[in-house]
C-alpha positions, 0 to 999 in steps of 0.5 A: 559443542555446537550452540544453536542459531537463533532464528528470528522468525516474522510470522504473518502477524508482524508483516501483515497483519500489524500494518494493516491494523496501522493502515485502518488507525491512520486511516481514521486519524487523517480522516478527523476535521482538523485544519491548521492555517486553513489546510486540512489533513492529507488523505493519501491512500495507505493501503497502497504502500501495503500493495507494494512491499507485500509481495517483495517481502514474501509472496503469500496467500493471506496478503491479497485477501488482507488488501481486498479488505482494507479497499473494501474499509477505504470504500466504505469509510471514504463512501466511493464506489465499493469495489473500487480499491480492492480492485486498484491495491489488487492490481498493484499487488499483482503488478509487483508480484509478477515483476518480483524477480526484476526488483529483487535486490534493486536500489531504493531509487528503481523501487520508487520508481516502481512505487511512483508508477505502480501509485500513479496506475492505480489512480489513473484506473481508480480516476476512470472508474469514478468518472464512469460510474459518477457520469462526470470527472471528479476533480484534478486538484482533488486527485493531485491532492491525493496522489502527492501524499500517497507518493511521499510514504514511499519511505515507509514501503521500502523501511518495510521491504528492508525491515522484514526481507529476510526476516526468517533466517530458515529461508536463506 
């Protein structure tokens, strides 16, 4: 007698929605004033690791509006220009989209390659976009001071891509 497979599905609740909802908690978690030995909580932009694992885990419908909420929550908690970083993750998105079949399967090292230049255009876009909206450059050290942390949580995008690739066995 032939025992049925057990088939471990991942529904957009567990890729999707459950990260975003962990996005928006430490979003507001590093956001809290709290200093330790004069140095303050890092503000990297979480969403952007969403950007980048999303569309290498499945392409869907509901992952691009969820990101254009989360940069509408960043836009609106942080008090920037609204639009700003649904633009930049929407970017990503597709930038990752589009190059889906050449990281496919790729070694951890090309997708933080990827990731760093993937995070590095967003900010360049969104750096332009607050120059010219604010009329002057905001600072460097400020951007640095963002950019770095964004880049480090690289470990999480690709614990993600290879938590939930493959996830539902019905699609091998």
């Amino acid at each position: 007698m032939r025992r049925p497979l057990a088939v471990r599905t991942v529904g957009p609740a567990q890729w999707v929605f459950y990260p975003a909802l962990v996005v928006i908690a430490l979003t507001v978690v590093l956001a809290t004033p709290v200093e330790l030995f004069g140095l303050k909580l890092p503000e990297p932009v979480l969403p952007l690791v969403l950007a980048f694992a999303w569309p290498l885990i499945r392409p869907s419908m509901v992952a691009p509006a969820v990101l254009f909420g989360l940069g509408l929550f960043l836009d609106m908690f942080w008090g920037g220009t609204l639009g700003l970083w649904p633009l930049c993750l929407l970017l990503v998105y597709g930038v990752v989209l589009a190059s889906r079949t050449l990281l496919a399967g790729q070694e951890t090292q090309v997708l933080f390659v990827w990731y760093a230049v993937c995070a590095l255009v967003a900010f360049l876009l969104a750096y332009l976009v607050v120059t010219l909206d604010a009329g002057r450059a905001p600072s460097l050290l400020a951007l640095i001071g963002q950019v770095v942390p964004t880049l480090l949580l690289f470990p999480a995008a690709d614990w993600m891509i290879h938590r939930f690739d493959d996830g539902d066995l019905r699609f091998r």
